[in-house]
N, C-alpha and C positions, 0 to 999 in steps of 0.2 A: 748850855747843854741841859738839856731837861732832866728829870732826875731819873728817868728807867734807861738814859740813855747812861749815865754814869753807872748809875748798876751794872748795866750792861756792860760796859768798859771794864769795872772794877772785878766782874766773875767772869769772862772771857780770860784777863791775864790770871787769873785761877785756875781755869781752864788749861790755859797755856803751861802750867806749871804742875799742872797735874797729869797732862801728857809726856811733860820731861820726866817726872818721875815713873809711868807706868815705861816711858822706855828702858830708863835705865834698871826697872824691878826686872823686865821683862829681856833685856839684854843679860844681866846674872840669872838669870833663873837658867834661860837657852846656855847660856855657856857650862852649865853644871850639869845637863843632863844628856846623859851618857846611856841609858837603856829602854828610852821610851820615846823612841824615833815617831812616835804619831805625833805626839805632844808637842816636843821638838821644834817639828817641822811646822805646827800651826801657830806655837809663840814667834817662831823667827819671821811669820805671813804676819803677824798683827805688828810683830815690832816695826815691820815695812808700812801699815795701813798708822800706827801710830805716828809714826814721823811724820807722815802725810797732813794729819788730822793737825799737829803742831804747827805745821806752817799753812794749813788751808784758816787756823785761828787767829794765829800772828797777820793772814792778809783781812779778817774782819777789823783785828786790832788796827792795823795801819789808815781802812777806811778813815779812822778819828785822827790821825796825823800824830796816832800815839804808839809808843813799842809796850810789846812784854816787858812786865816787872824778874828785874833781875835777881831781887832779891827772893821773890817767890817761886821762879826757875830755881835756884840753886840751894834754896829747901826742901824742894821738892826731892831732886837729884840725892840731897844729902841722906835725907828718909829713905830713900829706894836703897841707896847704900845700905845702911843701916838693916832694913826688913833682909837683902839678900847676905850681909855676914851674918844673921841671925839665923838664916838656915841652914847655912853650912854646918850648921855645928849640930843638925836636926837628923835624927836618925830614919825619919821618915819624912824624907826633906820634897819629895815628889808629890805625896799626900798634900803636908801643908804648904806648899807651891800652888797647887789645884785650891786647895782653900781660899788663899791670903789671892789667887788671881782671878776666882770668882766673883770675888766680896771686891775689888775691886772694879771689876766691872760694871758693878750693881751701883758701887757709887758715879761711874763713871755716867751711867746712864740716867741716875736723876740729876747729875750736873748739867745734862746735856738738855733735859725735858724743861730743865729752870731759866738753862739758857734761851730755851724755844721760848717760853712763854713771854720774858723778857724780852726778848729783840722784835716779838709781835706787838707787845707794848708801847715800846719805842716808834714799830715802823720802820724797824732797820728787815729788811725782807729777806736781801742778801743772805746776811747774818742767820736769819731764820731757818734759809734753806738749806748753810753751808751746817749747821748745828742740827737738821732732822738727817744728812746724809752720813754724818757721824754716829747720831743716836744708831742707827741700823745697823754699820759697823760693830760697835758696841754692844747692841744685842745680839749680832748674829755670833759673836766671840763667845756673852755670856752663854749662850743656849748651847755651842759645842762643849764648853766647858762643863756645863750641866748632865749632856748627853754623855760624854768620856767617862764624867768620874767614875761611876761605881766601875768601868772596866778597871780604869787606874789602879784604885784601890783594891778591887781581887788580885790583878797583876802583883802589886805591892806583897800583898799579903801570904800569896804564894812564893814568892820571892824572899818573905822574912819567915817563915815558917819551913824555911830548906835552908837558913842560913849563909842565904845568898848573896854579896856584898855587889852585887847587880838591885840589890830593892830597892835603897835609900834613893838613885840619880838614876 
């Protein structure tokens, strides 16, 4: 195995484990909000395009006769846990939801541009194509999220300035 092909191998199952985690961030974040049915309803669309993305990665990984590392799925998973009991306890838990899933995205998308470059290096073309149909994914996510926030946060803010226990979710 050539060495951009190992690269490749070893940030695909990073990849992989980094879409467990945005699911499960992205599974607690949908399950906790309760008054911003826009939102709502476009993490619960990605948490469908992320599952997608997990096993359209897991079929470049298999290409190699190799699986997802289980250990970096199930730190992944654990971290999401973690970022979403760290919100619950946030009184402007919608706000830093919009933050912590933008900023994710952002990472989401230079994994994806490293991937590209990588799997062209290699020659794995597949790989290439099934990682620029993602990157698009990924940015069209970031770019709504981009687009919503300042509504989000006026919502919010009007919402906390009425003392409305509708602003936090």
């Amino acid at each position: 195995m050539k060495a951009a092909e190992k690269r490749l191998l070893e940030w695909l199952r990073d990849a992989h484990a980094m879409e467990e985690q945005a699911e499960q961030m992205l599974k607690a974040q949908a399950s906790r909000i309760e008054h911003y049915p826009e939102i709502k309803q476009r993490i619960e669309r990605h948490i469908e395009e992320t599952r997608a993305q997990s096993q359209r990665i897991e079929g470049c990984i298999a290409r190699y006769d190799e699986s997802s590392s289980f250990l970096k799925d199930a730190t992944g998973r654990m971290s999401a846990m973690g970022q979403a009991v760290g919100g619950m306890f946030s009184g402007d838990e919608i706000v830093k939801g919009c933050i912590a899933g933008y900023t994710f995205e952002q990472l989401e998308i230079s994994s994806y541009k490293v991937l590209i470059a990588t799997a062209q290096e290699a020659g794995d073309m597949e790989t290439k194509r099934v990682c620029e149909e993602i990157l698009e994914e990924e940015k069209a996510m970031a770019a709504w999220l981009d687009e919503h926030m300042p509504q989000t946060v006026q919502q919010y803010l009007q919402r906390d300035a009425d003392s409305s226990d509708t602003a936090k979710r």
